[in-house]
N, C-alpha and C positions, 0 to 999 in steps of 0.2 A: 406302523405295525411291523414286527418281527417275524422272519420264517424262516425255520433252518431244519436240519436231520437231527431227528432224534439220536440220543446219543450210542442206544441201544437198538441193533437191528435182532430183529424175531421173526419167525413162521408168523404168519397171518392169523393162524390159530392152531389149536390142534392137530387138526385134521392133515397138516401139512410138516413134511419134511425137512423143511429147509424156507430159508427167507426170501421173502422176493428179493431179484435183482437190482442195485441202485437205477441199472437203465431203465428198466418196468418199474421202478416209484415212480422216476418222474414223467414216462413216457404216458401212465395212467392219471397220475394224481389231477384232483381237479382244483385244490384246496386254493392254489394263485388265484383261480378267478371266481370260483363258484361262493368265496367268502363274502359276496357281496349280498348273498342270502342268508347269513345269520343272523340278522334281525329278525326276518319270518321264519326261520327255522324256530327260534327259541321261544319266538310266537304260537308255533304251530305245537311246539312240545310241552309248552306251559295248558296249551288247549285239550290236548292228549292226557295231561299228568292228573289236569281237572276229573273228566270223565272215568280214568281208570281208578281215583279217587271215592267218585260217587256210586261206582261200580262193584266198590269193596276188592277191586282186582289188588290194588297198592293202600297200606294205610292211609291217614290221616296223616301221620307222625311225616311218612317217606315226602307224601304231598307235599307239607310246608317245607321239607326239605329241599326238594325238587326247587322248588320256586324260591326260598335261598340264596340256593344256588346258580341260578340263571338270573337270579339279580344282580348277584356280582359279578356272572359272566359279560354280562351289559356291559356294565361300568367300565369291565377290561376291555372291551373293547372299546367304546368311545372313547377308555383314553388312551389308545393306542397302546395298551403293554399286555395285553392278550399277543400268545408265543403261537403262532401257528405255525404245526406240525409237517412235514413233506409227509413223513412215514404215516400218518393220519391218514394221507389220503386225499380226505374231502372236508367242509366246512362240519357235516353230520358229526361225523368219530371226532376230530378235534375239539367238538364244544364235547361231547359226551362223553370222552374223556377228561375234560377237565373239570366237569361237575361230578365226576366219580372220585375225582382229587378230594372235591372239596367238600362233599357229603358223602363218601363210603358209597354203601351197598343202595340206599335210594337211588342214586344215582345207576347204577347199575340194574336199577328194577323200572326206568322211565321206557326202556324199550320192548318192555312188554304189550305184546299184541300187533305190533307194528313193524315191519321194512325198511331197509332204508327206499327200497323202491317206491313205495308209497307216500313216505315222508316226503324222497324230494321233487315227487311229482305235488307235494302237498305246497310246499315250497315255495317252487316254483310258478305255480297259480297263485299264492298269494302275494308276491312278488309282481307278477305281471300285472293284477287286478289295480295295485295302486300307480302303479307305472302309467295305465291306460287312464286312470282317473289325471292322472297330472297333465299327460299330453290331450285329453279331451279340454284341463282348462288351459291353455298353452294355445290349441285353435281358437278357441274363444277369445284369448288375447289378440292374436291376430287378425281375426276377423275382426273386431273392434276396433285394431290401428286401420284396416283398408277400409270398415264403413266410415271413418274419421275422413279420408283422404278422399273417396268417394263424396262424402259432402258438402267439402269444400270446392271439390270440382264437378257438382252436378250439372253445370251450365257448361265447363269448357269443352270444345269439340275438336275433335283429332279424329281421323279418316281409319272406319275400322278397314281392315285388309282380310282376302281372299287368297289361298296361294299367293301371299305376301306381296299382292298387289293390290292397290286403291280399291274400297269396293264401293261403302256407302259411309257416310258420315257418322259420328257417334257420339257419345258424351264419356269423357273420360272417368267420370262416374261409375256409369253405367258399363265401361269396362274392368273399372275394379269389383262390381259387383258381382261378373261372372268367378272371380276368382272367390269371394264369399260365398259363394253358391259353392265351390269344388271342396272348401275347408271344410263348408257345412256335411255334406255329403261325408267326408274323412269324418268329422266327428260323430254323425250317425251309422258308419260302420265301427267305426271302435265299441262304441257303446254297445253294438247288438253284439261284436264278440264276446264280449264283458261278460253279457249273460250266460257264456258258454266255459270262458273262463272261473266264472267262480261257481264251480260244483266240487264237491273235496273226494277226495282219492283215497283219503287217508282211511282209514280201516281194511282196504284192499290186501294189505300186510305183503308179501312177495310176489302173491298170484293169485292164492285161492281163498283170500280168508282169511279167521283166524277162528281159534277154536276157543277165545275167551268170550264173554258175554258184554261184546264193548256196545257204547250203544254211541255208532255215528253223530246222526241226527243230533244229537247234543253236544258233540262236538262241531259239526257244521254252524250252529247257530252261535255258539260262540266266537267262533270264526267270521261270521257272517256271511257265510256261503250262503246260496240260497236252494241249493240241493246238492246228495251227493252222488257218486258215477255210482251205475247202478250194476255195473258186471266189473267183478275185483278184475280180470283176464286185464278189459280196457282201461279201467281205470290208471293201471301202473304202468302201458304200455301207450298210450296217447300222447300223442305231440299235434293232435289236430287244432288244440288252440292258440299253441301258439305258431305255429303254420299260418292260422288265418288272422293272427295280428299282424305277423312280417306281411301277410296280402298287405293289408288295412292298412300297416305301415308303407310299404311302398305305394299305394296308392298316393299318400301323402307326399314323399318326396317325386313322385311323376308331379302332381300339381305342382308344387315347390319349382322344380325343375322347368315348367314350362312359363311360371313368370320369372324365375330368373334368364331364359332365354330373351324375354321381353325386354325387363328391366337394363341388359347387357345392350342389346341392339336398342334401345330408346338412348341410352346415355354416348354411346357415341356421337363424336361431332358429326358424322355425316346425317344422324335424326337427329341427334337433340334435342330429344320428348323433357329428357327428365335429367334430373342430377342429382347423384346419391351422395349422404351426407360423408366428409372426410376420414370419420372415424370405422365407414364400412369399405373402405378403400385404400390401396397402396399407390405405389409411383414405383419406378423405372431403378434399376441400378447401374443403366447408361444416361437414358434418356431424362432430361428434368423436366420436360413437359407433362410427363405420362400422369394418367391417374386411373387407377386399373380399377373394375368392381369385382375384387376379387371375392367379396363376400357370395353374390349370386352364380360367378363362375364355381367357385366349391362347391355349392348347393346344387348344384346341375352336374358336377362330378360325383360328387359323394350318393346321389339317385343310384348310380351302380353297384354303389358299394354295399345298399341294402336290397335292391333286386335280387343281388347272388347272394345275399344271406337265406333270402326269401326259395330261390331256388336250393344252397345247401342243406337246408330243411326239408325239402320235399322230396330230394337225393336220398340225404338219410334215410328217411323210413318207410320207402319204398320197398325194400327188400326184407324188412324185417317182419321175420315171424314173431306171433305171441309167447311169453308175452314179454318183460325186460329184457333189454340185452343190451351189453356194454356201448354199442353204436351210440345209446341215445345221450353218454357221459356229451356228446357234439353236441348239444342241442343249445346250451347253455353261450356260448361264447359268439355264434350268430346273434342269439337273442339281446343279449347284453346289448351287443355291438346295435343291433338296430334300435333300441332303446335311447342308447346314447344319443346316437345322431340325429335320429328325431325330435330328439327333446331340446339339443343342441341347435341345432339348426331353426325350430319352430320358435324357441325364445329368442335367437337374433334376428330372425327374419320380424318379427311383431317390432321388435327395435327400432328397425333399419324401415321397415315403411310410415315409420314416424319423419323418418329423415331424408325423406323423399320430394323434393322440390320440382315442381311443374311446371313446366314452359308452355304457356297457352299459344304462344304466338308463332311458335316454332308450327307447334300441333294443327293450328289453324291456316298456313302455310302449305304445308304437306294434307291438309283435308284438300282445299283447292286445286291438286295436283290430279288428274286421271280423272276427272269427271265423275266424280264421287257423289252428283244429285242427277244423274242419267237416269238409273230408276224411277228418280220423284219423275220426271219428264213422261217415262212413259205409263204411268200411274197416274199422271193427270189426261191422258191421251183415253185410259181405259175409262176413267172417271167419265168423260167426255161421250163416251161411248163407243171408243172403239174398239175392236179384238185387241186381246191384249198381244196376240201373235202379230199382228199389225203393226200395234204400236213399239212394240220393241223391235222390228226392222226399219220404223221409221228415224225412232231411237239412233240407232245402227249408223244409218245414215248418216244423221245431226252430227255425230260422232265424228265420221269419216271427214266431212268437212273440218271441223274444231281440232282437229289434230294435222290435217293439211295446213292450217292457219295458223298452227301454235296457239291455238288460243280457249277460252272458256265456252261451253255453252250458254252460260249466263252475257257472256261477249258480244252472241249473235243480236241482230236488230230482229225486232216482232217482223219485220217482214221478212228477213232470213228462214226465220222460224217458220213460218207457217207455208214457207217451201215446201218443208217437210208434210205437213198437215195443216191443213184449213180451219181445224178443231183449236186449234191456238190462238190464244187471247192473248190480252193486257197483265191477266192475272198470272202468267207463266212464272214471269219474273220474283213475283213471290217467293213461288214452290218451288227455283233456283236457289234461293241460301241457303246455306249450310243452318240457318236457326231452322229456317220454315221446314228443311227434311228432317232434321231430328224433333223439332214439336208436333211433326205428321203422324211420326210413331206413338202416339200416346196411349197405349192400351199395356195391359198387365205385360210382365217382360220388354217392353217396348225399350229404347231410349231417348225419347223422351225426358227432359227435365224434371218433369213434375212426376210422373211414372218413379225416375231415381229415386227423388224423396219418398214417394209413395216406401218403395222397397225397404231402403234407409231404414225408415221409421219400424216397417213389417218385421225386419231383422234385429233391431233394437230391442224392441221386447221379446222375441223369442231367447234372447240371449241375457234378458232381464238386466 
């Protein structure tokens, strides 16, 4: 696509003496980025030309003309030779101008009853409504590739961690799970902004109204709104939806962010949990051993970069009175921006956990490490019958010695053990490994083996 200065500078309209300044076109214009809304704008205005058709506000004649013309506006633009305008402005004047090109005085009567204030909060909502449809299937993808890798490793066990030390054993499953669980969560707050997202604005006209006899509601359902704002004031002055998308979106890269903190610290050689596939990683421009995950490292960078979109949002329209005011032209190029990223990011991440290779043996190693079945010890001491405050000073103990000897508490001899406590059998040694603690857990949330599956499966069909 083409964008330059019109060749002819003019007053704004009438009502003005003189032409805006070249520095205030471009210091205002929004046309560079907000053209990425002229699919629903023409969307929104074919919705509009309907109703004020049915309305007898515009003929018949103007109607098919109307829709003409925004069919060929289409076309110029998919095939890139639609001319956008600086002196336009915004993507709104630019198409509206150039349907006035090409159908006369219809084209000139498609703005009856409506704002642009209204238009591009109209817009804009329907803009975001499919945005939020695509990143809802997008975690669905993802959460698909990690129950994939989750099933494959419902048995492998690796040492979950406490303040990033040894706590109790787990199944690597069952820690991809939590991360389906957080995706889920992000896709059931998208959806419930959704519903908030799509009520239409449009009829609001600047502020107050309009004084034709349009009839919204029939526009909204062509649309597929499923209501529309009910105070014009709000209607044309609202940025609370997409406020609480950048939330909902940053929620997403917070999660995002916190398994690439994992994924980062797993793949170094000093863990060596996991190894990410070559194609989401680089190497060194000294070094030739390196192999960086510079995929998850971005993704844990880029988390900021839609926080502060989230906080410039909320910047903005704190100070604003009712109802429009030039402030909210900002609203548009945070949102963009966090749309990108997220959808960026959420499609290579589904990618990249496909490519994700697991080292059990490593994981099983470092379970071993810190006494990671101390618990099952003094959970069979309570079983046993004793205070659990008991048994976990006895615990304590067991401990005290196994770390004076470098060694396991599965290490200890039954009659070492029962130093500790008298309550101690043959059967300890059991509910010492690493299988026997994580099959101990087998209750809903558990990890547990067969619990994972359980889950697995539960997850499966909810995502059909």
């Amino acid at each position: 696509m083409t964008a330059q200065l019109s060749k002819k500078s003019e007053a704004w309209s009438a009502r003005f003496n003189e032409p805006v300044s070249d520095l205030v076109k471009r210091y205002t214009a929004s046309v560079f980025f907000d053209k990425r809304l002229a699919e629903v704008d023409i969307q929104g205005s074919l919705a509009h030309a309907e109703m004020l058709a049915h309305q007898n506000i515009i003929s018949a004649e103007d109607h098919t003309e109307i829709r003409r013309g925004m069919m060929q506006i289409q076309d110029e633009i998919a095939a890139g030779t639609f001319e956008w305008l600086l002196d336009l402005e915004d993507v709104h004047l630019n198409i509206e101008k150039r349907l006035t090109e090409l159908v006369g005085d219809a084209g000139k009567r498609l703005h009856t009853g409506r704002s642009r204030n209204d238009q591009v909060a109209t817009d804009i909502r329907l803009y975001l409504r499919g945005e939020i449809d695509n990143i809802v299937g997008l975690l669905r993808e993802l959460r698909l590739a990690l129950l994939d890798l989750a099933e494959q490793h419902a048995d492998t066990i690796l040492p979950g961690f406490t303040h990033l030390q040894v706590a109790q054993p787990i199944t690597f499953g069952h820690h991809m799970l939590a991360y389906v669980e957080m995706f889920g969560r992000d896709a059931e707050r998208m959806l419930d902004a959704r519903k908030r997202v799509n009520r239409l604005p449009l009829g609001a006209a600047a502020l107050a109204g309009t004084t034709f006899a349009i009839d919204r509601e029939r526009v909204a359902k062509t649309l597929g709104f499923e209501d529309v704002c009910h105070n014009s004031l709000d209607a044309v002055s609202d940025r609370d939806f997409a406020i609480e998308f950048c939330a909902a979106a940053a929620l997403v890269m917070t999660h995002v962010s916190r398994m690439s903190e994992e994924l980062v610290l797993w793949m170094s050689p000093r863990v060596g949990f996991i190894d990410i596939a070559d194609r989401f990683c680089t190497g060194s421009s000294i070094m030739p051993q390196k192999k960086n995950p510079d995929v998850p490292e971005l993704a844990r960078g880029k988390t900021g970069r839609v926080n502060g979109h989230l906080i410039a949002l909320l910047t903005l329209m704190k100070g604003q009175p009712l109802a429009y005011n030039k402030d909210n032209q900002e609203d548009k190029e945070p949102l963009f921006d966090t749309v990108d990223t997220v959808t960026d990011t959420l499609r290579i991440f589904a990618d990249m956990a496909r490519g994700i290779t697991v080292k059990p043996e490593a994981m099983r190693a470092a379970a071993l490490q810190g006494y990671a079945t101390a618990t099952d010890l003094a959970d069979y001491l309570v079983k046993k019958g004793l205070p659990f405050r008991d048994a976990h000073e006895a615990v304590a103990h067991a401990v005290r010695v196994c770390v004076d000897r470098n060694c396991d508490l599965s290490d200890l001899t039954l009659e070492e053990m029962r130093a500790f406590s008298t309550l101690i059998e043959q059967d300890i040694f059991d509910v010492l490994t690493l299988e026997g603690s994580v099959a101990a857990r087998d209750h809903v949330g558990g990890t547990a083996p067969q619990q994972v599956r359980k889950q697995i499966a539960r997850v499966r069909a909810l995502l059909g």
